[in-house]
C-alpha positions as CSV (number, residue, x, y, z in Angstrom):
1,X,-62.2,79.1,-222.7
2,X,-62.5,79.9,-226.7
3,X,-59.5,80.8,-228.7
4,X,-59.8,84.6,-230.0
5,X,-59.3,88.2,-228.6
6,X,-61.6,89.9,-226.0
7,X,-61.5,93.7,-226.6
8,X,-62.7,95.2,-223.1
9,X,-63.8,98.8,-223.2
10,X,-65.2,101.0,-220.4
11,X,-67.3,103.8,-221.1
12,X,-69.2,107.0,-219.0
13,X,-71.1,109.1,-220.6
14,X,-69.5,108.5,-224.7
15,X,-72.7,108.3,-226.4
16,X,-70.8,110.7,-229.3
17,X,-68.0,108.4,-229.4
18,X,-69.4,105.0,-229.6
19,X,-69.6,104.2,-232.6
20,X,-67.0,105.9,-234.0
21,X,-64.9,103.6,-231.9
22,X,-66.9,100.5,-233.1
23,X,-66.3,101.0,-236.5
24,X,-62.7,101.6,-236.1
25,X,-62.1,98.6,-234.0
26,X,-64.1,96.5,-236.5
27,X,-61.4,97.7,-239.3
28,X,-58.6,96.6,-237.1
29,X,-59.8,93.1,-235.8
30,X,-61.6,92.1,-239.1
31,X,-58.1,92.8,-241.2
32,X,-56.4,90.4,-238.6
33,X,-58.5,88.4,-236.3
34,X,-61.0,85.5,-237.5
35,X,-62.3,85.4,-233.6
36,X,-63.0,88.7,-231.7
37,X,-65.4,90.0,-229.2
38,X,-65.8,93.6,-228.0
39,X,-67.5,94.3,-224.3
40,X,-68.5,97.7,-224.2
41,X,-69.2,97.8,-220.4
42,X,-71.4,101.1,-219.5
43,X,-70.4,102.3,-216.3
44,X,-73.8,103.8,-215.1
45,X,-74.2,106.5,-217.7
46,X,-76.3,109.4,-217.4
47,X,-76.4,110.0,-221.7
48,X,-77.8,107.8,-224.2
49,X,-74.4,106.0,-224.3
50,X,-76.0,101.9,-223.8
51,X,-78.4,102.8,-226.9
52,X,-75.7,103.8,-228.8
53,X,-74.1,100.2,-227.5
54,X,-77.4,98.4,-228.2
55,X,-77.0,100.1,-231.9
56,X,-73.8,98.2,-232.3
57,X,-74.9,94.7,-230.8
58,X,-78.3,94.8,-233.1
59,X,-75.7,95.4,-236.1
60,X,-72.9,93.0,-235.7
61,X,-73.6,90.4,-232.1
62,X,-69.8,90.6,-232.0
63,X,-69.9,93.5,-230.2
64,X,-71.9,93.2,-226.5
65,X,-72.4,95.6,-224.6
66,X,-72.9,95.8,-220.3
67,X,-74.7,98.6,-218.5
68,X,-74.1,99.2,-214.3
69,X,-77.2,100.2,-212.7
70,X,-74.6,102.9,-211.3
71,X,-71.5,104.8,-211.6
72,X,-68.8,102.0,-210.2
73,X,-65.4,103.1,-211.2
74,X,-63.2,102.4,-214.3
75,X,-61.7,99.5,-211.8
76,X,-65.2,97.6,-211.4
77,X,-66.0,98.1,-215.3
78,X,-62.9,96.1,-216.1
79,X,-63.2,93.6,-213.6
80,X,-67.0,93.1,-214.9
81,X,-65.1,93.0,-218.8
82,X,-62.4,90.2,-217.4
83,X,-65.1,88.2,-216.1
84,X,-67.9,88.2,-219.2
85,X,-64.5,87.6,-221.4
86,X,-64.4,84.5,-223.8
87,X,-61.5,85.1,-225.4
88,X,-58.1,83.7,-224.2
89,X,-56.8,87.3,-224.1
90,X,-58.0,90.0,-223.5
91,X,-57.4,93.8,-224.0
92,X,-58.4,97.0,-222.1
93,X,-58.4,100.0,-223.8
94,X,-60.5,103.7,-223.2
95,X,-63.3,104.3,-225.3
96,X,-62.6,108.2,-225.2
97,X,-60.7,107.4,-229.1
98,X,-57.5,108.3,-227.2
99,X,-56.4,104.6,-227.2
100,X,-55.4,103.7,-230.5
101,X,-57.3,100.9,-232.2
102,X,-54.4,100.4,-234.8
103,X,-51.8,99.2,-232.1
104,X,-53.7,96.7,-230.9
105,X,-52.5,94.2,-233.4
106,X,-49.0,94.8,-231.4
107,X,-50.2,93.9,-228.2
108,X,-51.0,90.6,-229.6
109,X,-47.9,89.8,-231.1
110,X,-46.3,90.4,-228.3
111,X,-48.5,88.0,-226.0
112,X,-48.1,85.5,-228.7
113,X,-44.6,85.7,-228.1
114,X,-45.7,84.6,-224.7
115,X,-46.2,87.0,-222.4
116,X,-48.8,87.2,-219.8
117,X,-49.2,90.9,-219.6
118,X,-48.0,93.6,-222.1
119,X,-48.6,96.9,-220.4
120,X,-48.3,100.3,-222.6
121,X,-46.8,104.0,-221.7
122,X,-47.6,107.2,-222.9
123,X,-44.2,108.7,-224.4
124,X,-45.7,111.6,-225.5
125,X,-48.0,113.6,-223.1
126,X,-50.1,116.6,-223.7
127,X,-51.5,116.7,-220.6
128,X,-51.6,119.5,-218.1
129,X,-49.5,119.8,-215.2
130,X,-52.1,118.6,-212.9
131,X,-52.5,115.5,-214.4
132,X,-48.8,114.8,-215.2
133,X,-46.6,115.8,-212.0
134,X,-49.4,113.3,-210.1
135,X,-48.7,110.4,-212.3
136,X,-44.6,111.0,-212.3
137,X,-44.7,110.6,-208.5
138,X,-46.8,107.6,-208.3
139,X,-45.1,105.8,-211.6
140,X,-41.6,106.8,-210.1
141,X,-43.0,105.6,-206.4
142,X,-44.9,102.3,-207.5
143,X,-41.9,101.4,-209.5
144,X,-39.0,101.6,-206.5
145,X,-41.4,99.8,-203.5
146,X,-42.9,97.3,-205.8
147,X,-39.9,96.3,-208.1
148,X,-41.6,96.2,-211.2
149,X,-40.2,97.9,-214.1
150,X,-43.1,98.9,-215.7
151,X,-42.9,103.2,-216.4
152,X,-46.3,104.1,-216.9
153,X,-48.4,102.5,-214.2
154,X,-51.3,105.0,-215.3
155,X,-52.4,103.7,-218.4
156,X,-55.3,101.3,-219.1
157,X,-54.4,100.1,-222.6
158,X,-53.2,96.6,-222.0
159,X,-53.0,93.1,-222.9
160,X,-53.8,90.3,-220.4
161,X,-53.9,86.2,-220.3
162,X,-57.5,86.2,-219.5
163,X,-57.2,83.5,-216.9
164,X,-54.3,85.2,-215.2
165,X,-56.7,88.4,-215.3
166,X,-59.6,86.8,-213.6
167,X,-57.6,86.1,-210.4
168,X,-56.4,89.3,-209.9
169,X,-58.8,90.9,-206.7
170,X,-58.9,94.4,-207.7
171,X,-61.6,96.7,-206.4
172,X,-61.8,100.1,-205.4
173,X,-59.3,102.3,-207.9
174,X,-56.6,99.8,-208.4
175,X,-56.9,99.2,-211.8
176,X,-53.4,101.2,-211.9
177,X,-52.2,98.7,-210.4
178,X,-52.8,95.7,-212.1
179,X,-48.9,95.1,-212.9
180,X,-48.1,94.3,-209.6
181,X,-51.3,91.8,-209.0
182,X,-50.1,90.4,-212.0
183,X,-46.6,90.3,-211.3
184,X,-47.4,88.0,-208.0
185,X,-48.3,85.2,-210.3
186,X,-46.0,85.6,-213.6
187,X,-42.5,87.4,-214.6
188,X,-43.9,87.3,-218.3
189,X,-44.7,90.9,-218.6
190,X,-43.6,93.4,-220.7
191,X,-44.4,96.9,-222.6
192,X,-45.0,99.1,-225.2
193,X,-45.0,102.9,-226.1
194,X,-48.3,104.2,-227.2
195,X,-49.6,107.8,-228.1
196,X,-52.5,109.5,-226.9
197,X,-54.8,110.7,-229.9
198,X,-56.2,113.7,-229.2
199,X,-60.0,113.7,-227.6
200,X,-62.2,114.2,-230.2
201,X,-65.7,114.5,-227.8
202,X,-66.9,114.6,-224.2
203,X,-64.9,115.8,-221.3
204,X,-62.6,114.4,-219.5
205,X,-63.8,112.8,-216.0
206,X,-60.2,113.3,-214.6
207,X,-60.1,115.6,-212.0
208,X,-57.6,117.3,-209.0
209,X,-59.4,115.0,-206.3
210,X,-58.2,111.8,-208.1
211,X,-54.9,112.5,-207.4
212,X,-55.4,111.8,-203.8
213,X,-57.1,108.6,-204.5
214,X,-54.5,107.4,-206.8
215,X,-51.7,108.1,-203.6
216,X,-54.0,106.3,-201.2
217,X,-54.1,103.3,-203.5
218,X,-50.6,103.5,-203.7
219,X,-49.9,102.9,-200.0
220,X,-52.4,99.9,-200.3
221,X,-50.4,98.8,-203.4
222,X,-47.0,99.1,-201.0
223,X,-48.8,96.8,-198.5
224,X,-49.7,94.4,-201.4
225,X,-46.4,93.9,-203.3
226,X,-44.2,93.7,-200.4
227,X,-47.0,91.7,-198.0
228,X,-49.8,90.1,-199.6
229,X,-49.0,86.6,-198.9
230,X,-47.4,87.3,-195.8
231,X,-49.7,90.1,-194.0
232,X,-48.5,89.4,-190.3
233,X,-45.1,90.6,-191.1
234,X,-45.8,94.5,-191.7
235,X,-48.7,94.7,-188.7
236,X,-45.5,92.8,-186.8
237,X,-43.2,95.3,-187.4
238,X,-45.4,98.1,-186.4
239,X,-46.7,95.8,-183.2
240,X,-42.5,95.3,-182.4
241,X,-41.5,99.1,-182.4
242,X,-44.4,100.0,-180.6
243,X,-44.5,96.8,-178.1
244,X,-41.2,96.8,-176.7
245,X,-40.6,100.3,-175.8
246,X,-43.6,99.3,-173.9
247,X,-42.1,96.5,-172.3
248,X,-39.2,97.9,-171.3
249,X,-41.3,100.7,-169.6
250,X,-42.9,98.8,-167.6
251,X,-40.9,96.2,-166.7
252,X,-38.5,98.6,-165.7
253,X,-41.1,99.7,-163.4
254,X,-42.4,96.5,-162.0
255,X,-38.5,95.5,-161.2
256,X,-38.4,98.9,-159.9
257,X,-42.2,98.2,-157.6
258,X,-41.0,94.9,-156.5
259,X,-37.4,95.4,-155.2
260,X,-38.9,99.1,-153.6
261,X,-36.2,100.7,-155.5
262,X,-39.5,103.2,-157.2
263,X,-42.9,104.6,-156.3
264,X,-44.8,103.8,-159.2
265,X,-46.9,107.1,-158.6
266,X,-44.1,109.2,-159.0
267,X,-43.7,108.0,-162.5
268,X,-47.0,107.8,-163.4
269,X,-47.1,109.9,-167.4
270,X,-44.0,106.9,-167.7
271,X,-46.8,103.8,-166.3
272,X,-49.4,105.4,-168.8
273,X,-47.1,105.6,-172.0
274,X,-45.5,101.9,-170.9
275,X,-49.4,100.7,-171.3
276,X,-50.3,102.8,-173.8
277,X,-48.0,101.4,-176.6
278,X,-48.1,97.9,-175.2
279,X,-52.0,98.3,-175.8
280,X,-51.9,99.8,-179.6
281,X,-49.2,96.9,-180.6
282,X,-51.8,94.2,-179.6
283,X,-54.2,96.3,-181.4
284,X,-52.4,96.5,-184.3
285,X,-51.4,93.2,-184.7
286,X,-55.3,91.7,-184.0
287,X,-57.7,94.1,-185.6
288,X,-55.0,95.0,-188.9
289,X,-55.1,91.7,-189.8
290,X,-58.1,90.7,-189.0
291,X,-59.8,94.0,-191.5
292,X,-57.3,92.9,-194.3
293,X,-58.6,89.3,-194.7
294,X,-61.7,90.1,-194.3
295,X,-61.5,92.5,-197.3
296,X,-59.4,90.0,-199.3
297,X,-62.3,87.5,-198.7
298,X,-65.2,89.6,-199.1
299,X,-63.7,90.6,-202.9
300,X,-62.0,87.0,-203.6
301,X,-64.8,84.9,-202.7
302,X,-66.5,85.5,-205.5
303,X,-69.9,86.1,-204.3
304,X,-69.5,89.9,-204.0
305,X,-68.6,92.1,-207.0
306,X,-67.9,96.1,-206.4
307,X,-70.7,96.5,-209.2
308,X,-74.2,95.7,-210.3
309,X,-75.5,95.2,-214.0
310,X,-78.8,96.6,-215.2
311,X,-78.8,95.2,-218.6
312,X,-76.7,93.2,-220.7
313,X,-76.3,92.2,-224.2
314,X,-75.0,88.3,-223.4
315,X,-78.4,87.8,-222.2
316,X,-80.1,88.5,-225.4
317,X,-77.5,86.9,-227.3
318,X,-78.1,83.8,-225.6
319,X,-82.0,84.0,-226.0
């Protein structure tokens, strides 16, 4: 992997801001880095936001640019980013202008004071109750069940060991989540305040029914942090509670059939609960399991990706 910095940005639908955002990143990186890529990673626009990409690429090659044939998710843009990285860290960032390009030169101090991750968090929030009361819950929830001390979960503007980044299985919405993924492999990780600039165009793509995908990734991110490596424990527990009430039922009844002390058919709703939770413990501790590995292989093989690229700038760069 090449020395230098890999500035991943996902975009939908930012034609106005593009370049904007180009030329500010180029007065950052140029006043401070000799090696620097940007990936401008398109996720399945519906504006003319990849020309205004291609516009950059055609002016300075530094800056490439990937289009999705579809809309994927912010998660699937940044995985895509991670993976066409060169750099040996790498940096996520909104291309709304609401991430500052002028505090990026933090984040890399601070990873070359060896951290793996520097995470950021908003300390000052203009945002409207319905975006805000969402994110306190799920910061304040992520931090007690995964024990990482990290306060803004939420917030995209990071800094990663690009190796580290590229073994992380994220799919689905759980780019939030990132922290704890990356906490399962180092302890070097660490933060920094930010402040939201204020959105100069477009709209925000933020709306009430993400809030109830962020709190159903957050009961996947409990199962993750507490049993990722050891999966069998949590469908155990469930398989346990359920299982030997079962038990109990019925072999209370079968010592009761055998020594004729009960008549099974007088205790019949008993027989059918007895079998009925001894039969949705076996099921939970086969088919749980079995539907979790199968998702971790399907993503961590390698040969699947939760996105699909139309067109991409590394191709004609390598022409």
């Amino acid at each position: 992997m090449k020395q230098g910095i890999s500035i991943i940005v996902p975009l939908f639908n930012e034609e106005q801001n593009v370049s904007i955002f180009a030329d500010r990143l180029r007065k950052v990186l140029e006043s401070g880095q000799d090696n620097f890529e940007v990936i401008f990673v398109d996720d399945g626009s519906t504006d003319h936001t990849f020309d205004r990409v291609k516009d950059e690429f055609r002016k300075d090659q530094r800056f490439h640019g990937i289009r999705f044939r579809k809309n994927c998710g912010q998660t699937a843009a940044i995985k895509a980013g991670i993976e066409h990285a060169n750099g040996e860290m790498c940096i996520t960032m909104d291309g709304d202008l609401q991430h500052d390009p002028e505090q990026i030169p933090e984040f890399i101090d601070k990873m070359r004071e060896g951290y793996d991750l520097v995470c950021s968090y908003r300390f000052q929030r203009n945002d409207a109750f319905i975006r805000r009361f969402p994110s306190k819950v799920a910061n304040a929830v992520a931090r007690r069940f995964s024990g990482l001390d990290i306060q803004d979960f939420g917030s995209t503007y990071r800094a990663y060991r690009t190796e580290l980044a590229r073994e992380i299985p994220i799919y689905g919405e759980m780019h939030r989540f990132i922290p704890v993924f990356m906490a399962m492999q180092t302890s070097h990780i660490t933060e920094l305040p930010i402040k939201l600039q204020p959105r100069i165009h477009g709209t925000s793509s933020y709306g009430f029914g993400r809030t109830f995908r962020v709190l159903s990734d957050l009961v996947l991110l409990l199962f993750f942090s507490g049993f990722f490596n050891r999966p069998i424990h949590i469908f155990g527990y469930i398989s346990v509670l359920t299982g030997v009430p079962g038990f109990l039922i019925l072999g209370w009844l079968g010592i009761g059939k055998i020594f004729g002390l009960l008549a099974i058919m007088d205790y019949q709703p008993m027989f059918f609960l007895g079998v009925l939770l001894c039969l949705f413990a076996g099921q939970m501790f086969t088919t749980g399991i079995v539907c979790e590995y199968l998702i971790r292989i399907y993503y961590g093989s390698g040969s699947h990706k939760p996105f699909s690229i139309m067109e991409s700038t590394f191709d004609e760069g390598s022409q």
